[in-house]
C-alpha positions as CSV (number, residue, x, y, z in Angstrom):
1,X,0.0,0.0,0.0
2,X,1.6,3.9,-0.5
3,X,0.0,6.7,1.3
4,X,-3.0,8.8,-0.2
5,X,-1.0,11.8,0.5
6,X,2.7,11.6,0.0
7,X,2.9,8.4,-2.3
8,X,5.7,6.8,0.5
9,X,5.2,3.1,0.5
10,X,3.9,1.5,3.9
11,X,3.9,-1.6,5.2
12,X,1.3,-4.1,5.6
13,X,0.7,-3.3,9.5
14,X,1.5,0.8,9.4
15,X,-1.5,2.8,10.9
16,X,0.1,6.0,9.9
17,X,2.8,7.0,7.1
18,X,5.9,7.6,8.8
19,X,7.1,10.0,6.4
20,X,3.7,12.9,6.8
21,X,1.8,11.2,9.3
22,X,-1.3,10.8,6.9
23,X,-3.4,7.8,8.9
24,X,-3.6,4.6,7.7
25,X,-6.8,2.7,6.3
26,X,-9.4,4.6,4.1
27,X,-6.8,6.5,3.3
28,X,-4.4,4.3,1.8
29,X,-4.2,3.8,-1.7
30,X,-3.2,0.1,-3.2
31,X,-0.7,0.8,-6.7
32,X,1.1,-1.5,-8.3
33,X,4.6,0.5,-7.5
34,X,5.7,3.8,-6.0
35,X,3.5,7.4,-6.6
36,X,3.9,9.3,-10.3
37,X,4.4,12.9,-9.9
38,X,3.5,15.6,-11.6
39,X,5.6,18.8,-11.9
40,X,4.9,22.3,-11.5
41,X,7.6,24.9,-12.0
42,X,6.8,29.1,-10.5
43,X,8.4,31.6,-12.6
44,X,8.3,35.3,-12.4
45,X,7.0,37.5,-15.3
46,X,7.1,40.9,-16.4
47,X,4.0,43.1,-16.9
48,X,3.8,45.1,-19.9
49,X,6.2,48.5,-19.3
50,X,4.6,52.1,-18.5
51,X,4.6,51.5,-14.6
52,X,7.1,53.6,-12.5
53,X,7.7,50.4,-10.4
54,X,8.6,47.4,-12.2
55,X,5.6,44.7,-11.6
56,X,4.5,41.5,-12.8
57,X,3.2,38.2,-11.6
58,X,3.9,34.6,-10.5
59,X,3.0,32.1,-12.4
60,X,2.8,28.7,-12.2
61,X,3.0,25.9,-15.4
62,X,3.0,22.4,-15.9
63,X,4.3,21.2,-19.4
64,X,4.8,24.7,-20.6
65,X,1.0,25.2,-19.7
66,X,-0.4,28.0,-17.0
67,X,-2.4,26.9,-14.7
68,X,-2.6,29.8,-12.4
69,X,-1.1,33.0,-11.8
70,X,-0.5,35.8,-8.7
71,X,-2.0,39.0,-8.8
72,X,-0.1,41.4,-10.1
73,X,3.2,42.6,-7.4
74,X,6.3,45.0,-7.5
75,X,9.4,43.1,-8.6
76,X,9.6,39.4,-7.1
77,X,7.8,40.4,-4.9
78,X,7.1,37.4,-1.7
79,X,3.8,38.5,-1.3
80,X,2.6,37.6,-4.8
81,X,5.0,34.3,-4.6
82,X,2.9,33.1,-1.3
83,X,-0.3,34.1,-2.5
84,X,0.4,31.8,-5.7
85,X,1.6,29.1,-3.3
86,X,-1.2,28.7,-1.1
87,X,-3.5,28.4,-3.9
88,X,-1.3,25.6,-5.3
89,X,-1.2,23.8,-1.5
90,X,-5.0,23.7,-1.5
91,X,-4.9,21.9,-5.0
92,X,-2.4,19.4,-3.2
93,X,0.8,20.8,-4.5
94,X,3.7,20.4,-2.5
95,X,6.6,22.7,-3.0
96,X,9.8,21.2,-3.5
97,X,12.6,23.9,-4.6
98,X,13.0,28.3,-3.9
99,X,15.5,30.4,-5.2
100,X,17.8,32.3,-3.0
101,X,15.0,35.1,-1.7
102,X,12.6,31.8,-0.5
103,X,10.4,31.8,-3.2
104,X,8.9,28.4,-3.9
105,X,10.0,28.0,-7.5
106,X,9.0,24.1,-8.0
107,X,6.1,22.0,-6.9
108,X,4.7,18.5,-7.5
109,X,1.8,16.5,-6.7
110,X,0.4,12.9,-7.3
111,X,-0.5,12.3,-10.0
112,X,-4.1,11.3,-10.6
113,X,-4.8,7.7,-12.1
């Protein structure tokens, strides 16, 4: 069995995965090997010139595809990264790499079968 949430393989008596803590049961998932992700990568992106402050916006793609985007920030701004994030988190994203600054610049998730 691999857990619902984190894809980590348990073992046949586990009532919770020891790698998140996800409990055991309902919530297991039976595959026939370990989890497939899928990978999201957050980039920064300019907003058309004519502002006095350089803006722009997260954005967030999966095989050169958007699929969502922060509102539009001053330059790199955290804020907009964050906002991004936690809208990725509640789709069951779970960040994986940030650049120097802390911005989450990678995600992945399960992959649904």
């Amino acid at each position: 069995m691999f857990c619902s949430k984190c894809g980590t393989e348990l073992g046949q008596e586990a009532n919770f995965c020891p790698k998140c803590g996800q409990a055991v049961g309902t919530a297991a998932v039976k595959r026939s090997g370990p989890a497939q992700y899928e990978y999201c990568r957050i980039t920064w992106e300019h907003a058309p010139f004519g502002e006095i402050l350089p803006q722009g916006y997260w954005v967030a793609e999966v095989d050169a595809t958007e699929i969502a985007r922060s509102p539009k920030v001053y330059f790199l701004s955290p804020r907009g990264n964050r906002a991004l994030v936690s809208v990725l988190l509640a789709e069951g994203w779970e960040p994986m790499g940030s650049d120097a600054r802390g911005n989450v610049t990678a995600m992945r998730r399960i992959k649904e079968q």
